[in-house]
Residue, then its C-alpha position, 0 to 999 in steps of 0.5 A: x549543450x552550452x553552460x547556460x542551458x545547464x540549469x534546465x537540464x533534466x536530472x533525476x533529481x529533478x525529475x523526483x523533486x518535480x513528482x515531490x512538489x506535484x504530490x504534495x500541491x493535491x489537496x486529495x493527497x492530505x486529506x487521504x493520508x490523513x482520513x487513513x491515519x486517523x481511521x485506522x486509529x479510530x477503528x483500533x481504539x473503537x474495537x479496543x474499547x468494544x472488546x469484552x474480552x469473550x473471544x473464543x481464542x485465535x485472534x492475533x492482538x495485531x491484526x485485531x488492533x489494525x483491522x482499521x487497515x483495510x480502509x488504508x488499503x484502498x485509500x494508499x490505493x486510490x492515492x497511488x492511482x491517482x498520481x498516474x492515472x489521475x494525470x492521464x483524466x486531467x491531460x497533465x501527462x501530456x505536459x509531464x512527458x514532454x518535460x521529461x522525454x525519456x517517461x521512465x524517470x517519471x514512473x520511477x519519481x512517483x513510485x519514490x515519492x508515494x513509497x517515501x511517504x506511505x511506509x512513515x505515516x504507515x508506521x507512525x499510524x500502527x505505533x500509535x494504534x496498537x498502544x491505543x488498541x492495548x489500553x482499552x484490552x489490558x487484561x483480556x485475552x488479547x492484551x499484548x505489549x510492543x515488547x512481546x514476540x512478533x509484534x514490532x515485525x508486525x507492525x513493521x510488516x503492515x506498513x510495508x505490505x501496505x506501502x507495498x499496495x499503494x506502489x502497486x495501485x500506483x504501477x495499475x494506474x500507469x498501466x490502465x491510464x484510468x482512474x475507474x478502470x484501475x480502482x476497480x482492477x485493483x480492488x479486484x486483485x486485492x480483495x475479490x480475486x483471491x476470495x473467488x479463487x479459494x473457493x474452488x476446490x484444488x490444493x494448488x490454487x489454495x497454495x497460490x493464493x496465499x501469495x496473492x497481494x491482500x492474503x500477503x498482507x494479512x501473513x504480515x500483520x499478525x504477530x504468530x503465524x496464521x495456520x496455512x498463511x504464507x511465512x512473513x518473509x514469503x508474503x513479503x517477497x510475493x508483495x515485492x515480485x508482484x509489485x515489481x511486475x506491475x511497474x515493469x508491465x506499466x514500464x514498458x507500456x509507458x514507452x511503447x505507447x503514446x500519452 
């Protein structure tokens, strides 16, 4: 290679500063995060001023305050889908892989870009949301402080289950290579599978299932631990192995099979 090829040279930061550019030219990419931020505070800051305080105990002011987050979970979702799979629908992808032959920088450049930018607007969305939440609960049983034990791990741990999620969708859509197809297996791990699986009636499926992605998730959000969820340090390895297993599987389909 001589010198002056040298400034074409694929380079992994290259590879990611190219993902970077690519993710932040969708337009879908600012209207998502900014309809998930602004959901999640608007439903928090809606139950808030909705409460009457005649809860007959058990709510977690955490997971009160950021049931908003269930749009995020499929919104961060369908993004992460999108920056794969939507490549694929579009026949970017064939352009992508021919400018980076070796695929596997790609993969790991988009899971990067979207975990960079998902766990700060996570974060950002959830400590303006539980404040919000709080000054319309002040008073009720449900009135809480940023200070109080648990809650700052709470919050901390919403934001990246939920940036767990959306690197998840993100390795189902490289895996699927469509949008449809991915949204819809996604949604099914996530929201559907564990609901079905817990009503079959054996103790080993129930103690599996607390494991599973979006019962993970719901371990994090709370500030005192749910009775028979997982501890949040496990609900948080299960998210990590489970999205560390789909990104390996969507790996190895990346280089064993034609774009």
């Amino acid at each position: 290679m001589t010198m002056a090829s040298l400034p074409y040279r694929v380079t992994p930061a290259r590879v990611l500063r190219s993902e970077w550019h690519k993710f932040w030219t969708l337009r879908s990419t600012w209207i998502t995060l900014a309809v998930t931020s602004l959901l999640t505070a608007a439903m928090g800051a809606g139950l808030g001023a909705a409460y009457d305080g005649s809860g007959e105990g058990g709510l977690d002011p955490v997971m009160f305050a950021l049931l908003g987050t269930q749009f995020a979970t499929i919104n961060l979702g369908v993004l992460g889908i999108l920056a794969t799979a939507g490549e694929y629908s579009t026949g970017q992808i064939r352009a992508t892989m021919t400018a980076v032959p070796r695929r596997l920088p790609v993969l790991w450049s988009k899971a990067a870009v979207l975990a960079a930018v998902a766990l700060p607007l996570t974060l950002a969305t959830n400590l303006l949301t539980f404040p919000l939440a709080q000054s319309f609960l002040n008073g009720t049983d449900l009135s809480a402080s940023l200070g109080d034990p648990g809650v700052l791990r709470a919050l901390a741990g919403n934001a990246a289950g939920l940036t767990l999620l959306a690197v998840l969708a993100l390795g189902v859509g490289a895996l699927l290579r469509s949008v449809p197809m991915a949204i819809g297996a996604f949604i099914g791990l996530v929201m559907i599978l564990p609901e079905i699986l817990a009503m079959l009636p054996y103790a080993f499926v129930d103690d599996a299932v607390r494991y599973f992605p979006g019962k993970a998730l719901e371990a994090l959000t709370t500030a005192q631990p749910l009775p028979g969820a997982a501890s949040p340090g496990a609900a948080l390895l299960a998210m990590l192995l489970w999205t560390a297993a789909l990104l390996t599987v969507a790996a190895v389909v990346l280089r064993r099979k034609d774009v």
